[in-house]
C-alpha positions as CSV (number, residue, x, y, z in Angstrom):
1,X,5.6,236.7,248.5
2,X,8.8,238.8,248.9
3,X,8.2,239.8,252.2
4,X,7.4,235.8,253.0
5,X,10.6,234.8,251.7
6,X,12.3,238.0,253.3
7,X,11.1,236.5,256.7
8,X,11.8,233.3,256.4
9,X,15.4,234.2,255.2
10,X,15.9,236.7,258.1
11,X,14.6,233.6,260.9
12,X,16.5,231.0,259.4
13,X,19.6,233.4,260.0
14,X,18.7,234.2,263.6
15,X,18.1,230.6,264.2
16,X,21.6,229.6,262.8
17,X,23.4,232.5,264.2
18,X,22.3,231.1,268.0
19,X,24.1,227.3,267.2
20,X,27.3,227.3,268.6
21,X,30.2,225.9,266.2
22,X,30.8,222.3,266.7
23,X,34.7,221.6,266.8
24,X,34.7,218.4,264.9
25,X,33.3,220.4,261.9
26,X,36.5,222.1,262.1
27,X,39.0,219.8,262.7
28,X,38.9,219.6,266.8
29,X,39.2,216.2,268.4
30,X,40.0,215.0,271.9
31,X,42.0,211.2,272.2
32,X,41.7,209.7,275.3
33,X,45.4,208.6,276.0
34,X,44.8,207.3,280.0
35,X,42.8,207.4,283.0
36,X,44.9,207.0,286.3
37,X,44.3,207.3,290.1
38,X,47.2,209.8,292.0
39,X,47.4,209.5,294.8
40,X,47.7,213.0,295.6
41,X,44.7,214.3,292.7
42,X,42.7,211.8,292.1
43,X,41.3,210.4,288.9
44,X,43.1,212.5,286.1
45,X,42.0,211.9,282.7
46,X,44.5,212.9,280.1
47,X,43.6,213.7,276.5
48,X,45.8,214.2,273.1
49,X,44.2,217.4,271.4
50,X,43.8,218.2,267.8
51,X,43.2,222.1,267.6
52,X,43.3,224.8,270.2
53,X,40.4,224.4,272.8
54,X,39.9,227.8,274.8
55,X,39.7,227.1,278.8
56,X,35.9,227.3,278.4
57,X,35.3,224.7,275.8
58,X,37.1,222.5,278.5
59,X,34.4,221.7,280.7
60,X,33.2,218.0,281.1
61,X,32.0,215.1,283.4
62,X,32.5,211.6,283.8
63,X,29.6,208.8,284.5
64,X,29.7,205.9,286.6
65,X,27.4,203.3,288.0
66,X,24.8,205.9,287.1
67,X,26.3,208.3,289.3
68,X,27.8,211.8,287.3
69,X,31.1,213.5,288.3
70,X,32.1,217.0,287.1
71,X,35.2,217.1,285.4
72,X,38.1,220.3,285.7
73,X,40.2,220.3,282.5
74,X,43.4,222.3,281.2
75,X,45.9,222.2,279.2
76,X,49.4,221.3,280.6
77,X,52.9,222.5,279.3
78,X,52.8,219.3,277.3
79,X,50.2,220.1,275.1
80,X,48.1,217.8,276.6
81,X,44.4,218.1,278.2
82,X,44.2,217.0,281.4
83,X,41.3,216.6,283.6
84,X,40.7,215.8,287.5
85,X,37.8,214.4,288.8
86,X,36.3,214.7,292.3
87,X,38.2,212.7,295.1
88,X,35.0,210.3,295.3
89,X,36.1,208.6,291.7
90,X,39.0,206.9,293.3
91,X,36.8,204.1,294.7
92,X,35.9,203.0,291.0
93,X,39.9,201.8,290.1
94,X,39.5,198.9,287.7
95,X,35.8,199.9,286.3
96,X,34.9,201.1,283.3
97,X,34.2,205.0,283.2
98,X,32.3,207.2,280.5
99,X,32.0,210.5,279.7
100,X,32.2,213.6,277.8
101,X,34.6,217.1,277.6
102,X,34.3,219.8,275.1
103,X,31.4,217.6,273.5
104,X,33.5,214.6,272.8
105,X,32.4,211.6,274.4
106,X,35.4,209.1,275.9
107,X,35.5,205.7,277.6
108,X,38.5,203.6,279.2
109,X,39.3,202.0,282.6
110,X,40.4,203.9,285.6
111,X,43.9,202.7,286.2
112,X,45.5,202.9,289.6
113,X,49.0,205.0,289.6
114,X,52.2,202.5,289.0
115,X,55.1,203.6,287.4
116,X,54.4,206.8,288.9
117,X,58.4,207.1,290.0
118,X,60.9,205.4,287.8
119,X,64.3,205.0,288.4
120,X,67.4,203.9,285.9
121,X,69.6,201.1,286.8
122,X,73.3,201.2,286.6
123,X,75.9,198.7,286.2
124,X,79.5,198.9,286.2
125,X,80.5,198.0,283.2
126,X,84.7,198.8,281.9
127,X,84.8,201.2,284.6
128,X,82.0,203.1,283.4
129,X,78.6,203.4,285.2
130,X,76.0,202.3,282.3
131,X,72.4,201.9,282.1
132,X,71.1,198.8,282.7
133,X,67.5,198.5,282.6
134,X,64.9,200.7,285.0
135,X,62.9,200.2,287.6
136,X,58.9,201.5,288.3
137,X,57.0,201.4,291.5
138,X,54.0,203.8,293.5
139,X,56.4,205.7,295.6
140,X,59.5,207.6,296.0
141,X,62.8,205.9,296.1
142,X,64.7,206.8,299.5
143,X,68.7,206.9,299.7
144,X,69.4,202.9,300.8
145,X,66.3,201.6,298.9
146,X,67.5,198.1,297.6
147,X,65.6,196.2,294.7
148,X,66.9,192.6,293.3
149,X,67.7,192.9,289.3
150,X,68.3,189.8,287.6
151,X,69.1,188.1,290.7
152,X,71.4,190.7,291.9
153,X,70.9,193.6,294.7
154,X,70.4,196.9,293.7
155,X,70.9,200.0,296.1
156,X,69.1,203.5,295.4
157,X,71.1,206.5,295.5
158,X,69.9,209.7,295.3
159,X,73.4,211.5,294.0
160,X,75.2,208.4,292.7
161,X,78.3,208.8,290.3
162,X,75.5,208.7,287.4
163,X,72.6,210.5,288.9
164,X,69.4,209.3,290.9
165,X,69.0,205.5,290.0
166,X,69.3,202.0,291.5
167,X,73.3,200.9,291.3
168,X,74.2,196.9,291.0
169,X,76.8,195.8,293.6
């Protein structure tokens, strides 16, 4: 009888000692914060951690319209995971994507880039330049760029008395 329960013991720890530790059981999470299309990466997934993930529990894939995409992930200077998927996810902007990295399972929209490049907006106001309000948009502003704000013209500089920014005339 000893030797049965001897056995059973010793299996039951060999059997356990193969299961890799889940990181939920100790207080790991992944929070999907966006999916967004650049233009320049493609899809790239960003993620709010809780705990530290070692570059190989990083590995993942996204899945969509049945079709599966691997997924490299790492961790930025912001704390943050990010993720880039193939080029060939771009054509799914707008749809609903699912998937999975270090074992936890997300699920949002992919999001086209906007607001990629934003810009403050300066007024003159007692002789001082002050902000105003800010403008987004997909590309670069270029020295002479002109926006209307509030009805009013608005010319990009890239040195202006305040820094880069669009400046009311």
């Amino acid at each position: 009888m000893k030797r049965y329960l001897y056995a059973l013991l010793i299996t039951l720890a060999l059997v356990f000692s193969c299961v890799p530790t889940a990181h939920a059981a100790v207080g790991y999470s992944l929070t999907l914060e966006s999916i967004v299309l650049i233009p320049s990466k493609g899809v790239v997934f960003t993620f709010i951690p809780q705990g530290n993930f070692e570059p190989a529990d990083l590995t993942g894939f996204a899945r969509i319209n049945g079709d599966t995409f691997p997924l490299a992930c790492q961790v930025n200077d912001m704390d943050k995971v990010k993720c880039v998927g193939e080029r060939g996810l771009s054509r799914f902007v707008g749809q609903v994507v699912t998937g999975q990295v270090a074992g936890f399972a997300f699920s949002g929209k992919v999001r086209p880039a906007g607001g990629l490049y934003c810009y403050a907006i300066f007024e003159k106001i007692a002789g001082e330049w002050e902000q105003v309000g800010s403008s987004c948009g997909s590309a670069r502003a270029k020295k002479g760029d002109w926006i209307l704000f509030k009805g009013v013209v608005a010319v990009f500089s890239p040195n202006g008395p305040a820094g880069a920014g669009f400046y009311l005339e």
